[in-house]
N, C-alpha and C positions, 0 to 999 in steps of 0.2 A: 504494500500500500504506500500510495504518495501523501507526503505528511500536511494535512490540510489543504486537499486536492478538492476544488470542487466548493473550498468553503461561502457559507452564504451569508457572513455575519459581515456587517455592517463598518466598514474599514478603509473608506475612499479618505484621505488626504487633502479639507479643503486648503484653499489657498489663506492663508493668514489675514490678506485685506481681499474684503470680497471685491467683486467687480461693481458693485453697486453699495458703497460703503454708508453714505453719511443718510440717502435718500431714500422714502417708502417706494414700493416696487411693485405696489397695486393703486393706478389710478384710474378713476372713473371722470370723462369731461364731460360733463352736461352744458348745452345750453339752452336757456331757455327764453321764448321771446314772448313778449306781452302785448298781449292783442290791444288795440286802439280802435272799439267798437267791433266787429267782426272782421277786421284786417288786419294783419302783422307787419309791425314795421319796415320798411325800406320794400325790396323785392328781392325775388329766387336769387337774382346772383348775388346781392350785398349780403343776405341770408347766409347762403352758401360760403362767402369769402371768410364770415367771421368764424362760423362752425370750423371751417378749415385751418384759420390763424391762430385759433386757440390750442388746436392739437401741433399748431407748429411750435408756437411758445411754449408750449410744455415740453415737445423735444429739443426746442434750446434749450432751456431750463437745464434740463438733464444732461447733456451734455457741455453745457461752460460749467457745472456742478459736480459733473463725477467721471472716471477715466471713460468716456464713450464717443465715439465716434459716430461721423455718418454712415458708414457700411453698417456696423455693430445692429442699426436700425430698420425694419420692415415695416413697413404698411398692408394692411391686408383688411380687400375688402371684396363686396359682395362682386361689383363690373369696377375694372380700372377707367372704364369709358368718361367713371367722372371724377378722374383725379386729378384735374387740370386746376382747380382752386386750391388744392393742399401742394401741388408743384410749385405753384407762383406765390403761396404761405412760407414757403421753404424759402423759396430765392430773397425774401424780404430779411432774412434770417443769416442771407449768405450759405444757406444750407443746399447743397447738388442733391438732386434724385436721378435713379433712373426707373423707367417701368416695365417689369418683366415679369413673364405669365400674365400676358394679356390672354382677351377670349380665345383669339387666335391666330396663330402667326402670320398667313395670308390676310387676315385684316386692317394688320400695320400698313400705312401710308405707304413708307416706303416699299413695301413686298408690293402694293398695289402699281406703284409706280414702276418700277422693275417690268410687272405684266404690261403696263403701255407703252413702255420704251421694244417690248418684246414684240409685241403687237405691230407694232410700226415699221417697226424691223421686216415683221410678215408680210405687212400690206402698207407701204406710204399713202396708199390712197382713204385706208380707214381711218380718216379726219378725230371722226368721233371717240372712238375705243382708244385710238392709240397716238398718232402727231401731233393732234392740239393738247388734251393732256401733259404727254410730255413738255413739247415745246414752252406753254404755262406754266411747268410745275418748277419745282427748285431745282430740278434739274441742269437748265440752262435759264431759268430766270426773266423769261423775255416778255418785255413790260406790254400795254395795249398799241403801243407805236407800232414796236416791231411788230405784231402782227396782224395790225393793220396795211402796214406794207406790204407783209406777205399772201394776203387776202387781197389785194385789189391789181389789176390788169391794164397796165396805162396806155398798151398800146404802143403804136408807133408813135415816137417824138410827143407819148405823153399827149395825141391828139383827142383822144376816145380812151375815156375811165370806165370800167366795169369792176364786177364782181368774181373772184377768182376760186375757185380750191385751193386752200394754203399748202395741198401735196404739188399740187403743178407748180408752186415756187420754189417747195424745196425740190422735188423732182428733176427739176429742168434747170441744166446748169447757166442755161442763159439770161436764167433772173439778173437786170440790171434795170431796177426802179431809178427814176430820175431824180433822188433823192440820196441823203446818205445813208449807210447802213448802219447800224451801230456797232462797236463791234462784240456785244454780246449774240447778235444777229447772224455776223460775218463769222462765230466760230463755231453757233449751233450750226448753220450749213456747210461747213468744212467737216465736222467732227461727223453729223450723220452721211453726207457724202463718206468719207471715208469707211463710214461702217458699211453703206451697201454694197460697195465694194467686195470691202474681206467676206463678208458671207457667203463666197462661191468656193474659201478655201481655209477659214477658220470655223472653230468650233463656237455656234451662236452666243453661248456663254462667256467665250473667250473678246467675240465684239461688243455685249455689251459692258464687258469692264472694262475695255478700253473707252467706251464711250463715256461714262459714269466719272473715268480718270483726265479723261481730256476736256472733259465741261467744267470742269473742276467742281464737281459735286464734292468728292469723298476730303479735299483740302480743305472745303468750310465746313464740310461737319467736322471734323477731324479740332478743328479749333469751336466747337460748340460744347466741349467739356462731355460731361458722362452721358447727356442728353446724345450726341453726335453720336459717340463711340458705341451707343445701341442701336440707333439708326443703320451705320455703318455692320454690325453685327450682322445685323437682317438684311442686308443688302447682300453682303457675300454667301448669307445659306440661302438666298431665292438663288445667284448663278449656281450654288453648289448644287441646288434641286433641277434646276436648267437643264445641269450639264448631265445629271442622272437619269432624268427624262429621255435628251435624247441619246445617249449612251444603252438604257434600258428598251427603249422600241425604235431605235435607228430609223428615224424619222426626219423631215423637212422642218425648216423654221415654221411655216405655218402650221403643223400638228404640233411644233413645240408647244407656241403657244397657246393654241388649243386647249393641249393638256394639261400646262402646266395652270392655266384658272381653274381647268376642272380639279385639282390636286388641290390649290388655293383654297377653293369652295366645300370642299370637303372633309380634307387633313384636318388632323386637333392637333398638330403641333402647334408648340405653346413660343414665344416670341424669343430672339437667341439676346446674349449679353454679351459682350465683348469683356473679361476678367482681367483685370493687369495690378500689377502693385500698386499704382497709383490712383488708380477707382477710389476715390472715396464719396461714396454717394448714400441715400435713402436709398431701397428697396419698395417699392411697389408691384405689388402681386396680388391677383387673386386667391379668395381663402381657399378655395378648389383649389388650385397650382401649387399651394403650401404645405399640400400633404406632405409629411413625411422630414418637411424641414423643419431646421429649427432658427432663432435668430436670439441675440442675445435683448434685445427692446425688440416688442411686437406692439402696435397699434393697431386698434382693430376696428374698422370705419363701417359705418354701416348693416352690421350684424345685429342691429338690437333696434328694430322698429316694427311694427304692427303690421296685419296680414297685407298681401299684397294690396289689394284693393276693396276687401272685406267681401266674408262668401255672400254678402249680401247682393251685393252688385252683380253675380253671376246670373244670366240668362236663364242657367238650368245647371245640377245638381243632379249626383247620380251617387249609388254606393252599390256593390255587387253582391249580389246574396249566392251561394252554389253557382250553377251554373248561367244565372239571369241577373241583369240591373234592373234595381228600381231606382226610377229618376223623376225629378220633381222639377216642373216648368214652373212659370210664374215669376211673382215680383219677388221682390225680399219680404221676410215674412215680418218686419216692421209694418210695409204696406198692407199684409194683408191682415194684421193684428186690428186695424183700423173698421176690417170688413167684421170683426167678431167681437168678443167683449173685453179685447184686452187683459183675460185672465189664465191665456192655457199657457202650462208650463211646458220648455221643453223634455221633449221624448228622451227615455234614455237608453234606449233600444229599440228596433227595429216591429218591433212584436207591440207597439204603443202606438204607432203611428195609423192612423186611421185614415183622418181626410189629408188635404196639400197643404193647410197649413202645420198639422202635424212634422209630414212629411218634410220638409221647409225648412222646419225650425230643427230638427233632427238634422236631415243634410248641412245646414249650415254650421252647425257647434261641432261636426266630425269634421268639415272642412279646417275649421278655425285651429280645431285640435292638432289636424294633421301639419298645417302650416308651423303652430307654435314647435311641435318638435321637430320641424325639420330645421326651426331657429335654432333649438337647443344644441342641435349635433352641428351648425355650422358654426357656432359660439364655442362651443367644447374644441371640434378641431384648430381652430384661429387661440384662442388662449393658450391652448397645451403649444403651441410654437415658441414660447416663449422659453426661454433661460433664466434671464436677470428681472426681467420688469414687464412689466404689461399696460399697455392704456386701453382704456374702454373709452368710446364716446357716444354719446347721444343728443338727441333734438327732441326736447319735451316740449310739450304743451297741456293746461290746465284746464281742466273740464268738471264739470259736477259728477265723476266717480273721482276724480282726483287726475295724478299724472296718467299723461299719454306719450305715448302707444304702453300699453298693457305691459307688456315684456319687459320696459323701464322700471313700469311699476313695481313689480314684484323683485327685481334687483334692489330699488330703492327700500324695499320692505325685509329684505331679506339685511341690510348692509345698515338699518336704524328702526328702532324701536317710533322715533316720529321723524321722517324724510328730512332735512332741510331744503330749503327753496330759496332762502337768502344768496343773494350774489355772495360771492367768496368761498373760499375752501376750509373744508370740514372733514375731522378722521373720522374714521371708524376702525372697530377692529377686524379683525377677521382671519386672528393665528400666526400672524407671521410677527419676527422681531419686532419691527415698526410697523404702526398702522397705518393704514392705506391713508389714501387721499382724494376726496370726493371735491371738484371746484363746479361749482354752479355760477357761468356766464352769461348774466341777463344784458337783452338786447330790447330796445322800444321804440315807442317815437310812431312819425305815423307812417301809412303804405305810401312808397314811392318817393319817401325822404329820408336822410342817414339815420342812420342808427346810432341811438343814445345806449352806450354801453358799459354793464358796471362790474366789477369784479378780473376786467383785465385792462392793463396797460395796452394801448394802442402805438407803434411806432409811426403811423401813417394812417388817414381818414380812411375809412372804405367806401365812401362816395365817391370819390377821384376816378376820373376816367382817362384813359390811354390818351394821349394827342396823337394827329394822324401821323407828327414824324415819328414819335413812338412807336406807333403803329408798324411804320415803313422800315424802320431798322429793324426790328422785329424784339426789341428790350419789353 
């Protein structure tokens, strides 16, 4: 026998300072706004920016507080689709994200673009799907001059103006507008010249990286920091899927591209990341894509709010009994509570259910039910990612049963004997060294005017709007 082979006693060596030494390592952000007659202060996006700012300021906090880094940190939420207000929360902060484990890797910008540069490659003549895209996108950049230039026909000596196919200018090497070209213009038609070219003796994949390096795409992402260097990521796995495509059914550029939207449209591959020692960024992921991983701060956006759109709202309800559904048409059973006396409880099984309001009220509370734990198991997977710390956030609102959405509720009930609602932060306990940290961010004022904010420091107004040169440098 080997001498304590296999033992299971309790013997791990923490480290002397933990990684999260002086700070609680359970936080809850609530915010909450105060209705101003049945409307809520400001609107969706000033809504959304302060929700977003608040979880940013708690991860500075955290990090000018205790050895943590940006990497160290992941976001994980229900769709990354709307993490565009906690990215621009960050940049306020100086703080880099990047976003990976999106829905899906064909739905990144860039993989889309890749397919219309592919596309073009196919057919110069498919305007729609593939040349103008490109030509507009960041790829080469080209403002409404240049292709208005390339869209119009001036004829001889510029006598007779018409209307043109922008592929007959790039197609036809004798475009010479009586006008000057710019020369973002003069290198998009050099560089796709040059690629129709090679495609009678290059591998498609192989011209469009030449294209993507000669527009100078991949040089300004490349200086766009951690944002760029994902962009750049999913560029080179769309040629790597290109190049496998047509390596796998030895096939024409147009079945390339073809295929490769059809792969786009279907694949569940999840978005790439470019990894280097110098990354130091946020993580942004869905809580789907975060199986399995772990992070040392986890933030978890969006996991704690109320049924999709309440089973009330549903057209029609159904539950499978053996081999048959029984399904219930009709309005919500609110409405139809109105046709009756107001007093029938709901059913608590199937064998109660008599008439459709019965029915109704039955269907909808198994709905509600089956929704709440599919919260529970996507709350459970997104927490357990954690290592060091964890932030929870929410958007409550105040109703005569109390807090909303429901699922708050019962956290809030579970985490205090009476909830506080007070702007500011508030412990509680709940087992661990130091007690958590619950901060309640109220927001007010009226709809469609700033938001009067109390319980966090503001670095900048959130009424403020982009100027259009802001706009055009792209800050």
């Amino acid at each position: 026998m080997i001498p304590n082979f296999m033992d299971l006693s309790a013997g791990r060596e923490e480290p002397a300072t933990p990684f999260i030494a002086h700070s609680p390592r359970v936080y809850f952000e609530v915010t909450k706004f105060e209705k101003s007659g049945n409307s809520k202060p400001g609107d969706d996006v000033t809504r959304s920016q302060l929700v977003a700012y608040q979880l940013a300021d708690r991860i500075n906090t955290l990090m000018q507080d205790e050895n943590i880094q940006a990497k160290d940190v992941a976001i994980l939420m229900k769709s990354v689709k709307k993490a565009q207000p906690y990215i621009e929360a960050l940049r306020t902060f100086g703080i880099e994200s990047v976003v990976s484990g999106a829905s899906t890797f064909g739905e990144q910008p860039e993989v889309e673009l890749i397919g219309s540069l592919l596309q073009a490659l196919a057919n110069m003549y498919d305007s729609y799907e593939g040349l103008f895209p490109v030509l507009s996108s960041e790829i080469f950049s080209l403002d409404a001059s240049d292709l208005l230039l390339l869209g119009t026909n001036f004829g001889e000596n510029g006598q007779r103006i018409t209307n043109r196919d922008i592929a007959e200018s790039v197609v036809n090497d004798a475009f010479k507008p009586p006008f000057e070209v710019s020369p973002k213009l003069k290198n998009a038609l050099e560089v796709l010249s040059n690629a129709r070219s090679s495609l009678s003796n290059k591998r498609v994949s192989d011209v469009i990286k030449k294209v993507v390096l000669d527009a100078g795409w991949i040089s300004r992402l490349q200086k766009m920091g951690n944002e760029g260097q994902s962009k750049i990521a999913n560029i080179f796995a769309a040629l790597e899927q290109i190049d496998s495509l047509q390596k796998e059914l030895s096939i024409g550029v147009a079945s390339v591209a073809k295929a490769f939207s059809q792969w786009c449209n279907t694949a569940k591959e999840s978005p790439k990341v470019l990894h280097c020692s110098t990354q130091n960024a946020v993580t942004f992921m869905t809580i789907h894509a975060s199986k399995g991983l772990e992070f040392p701060v986890v933030a978890v956006v969006g996991a704690v709010s109320g049924p999709k759109a309440g089973a009330g709202s549903e057209p029609f309800l159904y539950v499978k009994k053996d081999d048959s559904y029984q399904i219930a048409f009709s309005s919500s059973s609110k409405k139809l509570h109105e046709l009756y006396d107001g007093c029938h409880e709901v059913p608590t099984g199937i064998d109660e259910c008599k008439g459709l309001l019965e029915w109704r009220m039955f269907l909808e509370t198994q709905e509600d039910e089956f929704e709440e734990q599919e919260q529970n198991r996507r709350l459970y997977v997104a927490l357990t990612r954690a290592r060091e710390a964890v932030i929870l956030t929410s958007t409550i609102d105040l109703t005569k049963e109390g807090i909303s959405p429901r699922y708050t509720r019962k956290i809030t009930d579970a985490l205090f004997e009476e909830p506080p609602l007070s702007a500011g932060e508030h412990q509680f306990e709940y087992g661990g060294n130091l007690a958590g940290c619950m901060r309640v961010v109220q927001g007010s004022g009226k709809k469609d005017e700033p938001i009067q904010v109390e319980g966090l420091e503001l670095v900048e107004p959130f009424d403020c709007k982009p100027s259009e040169e802001e706009k055009l440098s792209g800050c």
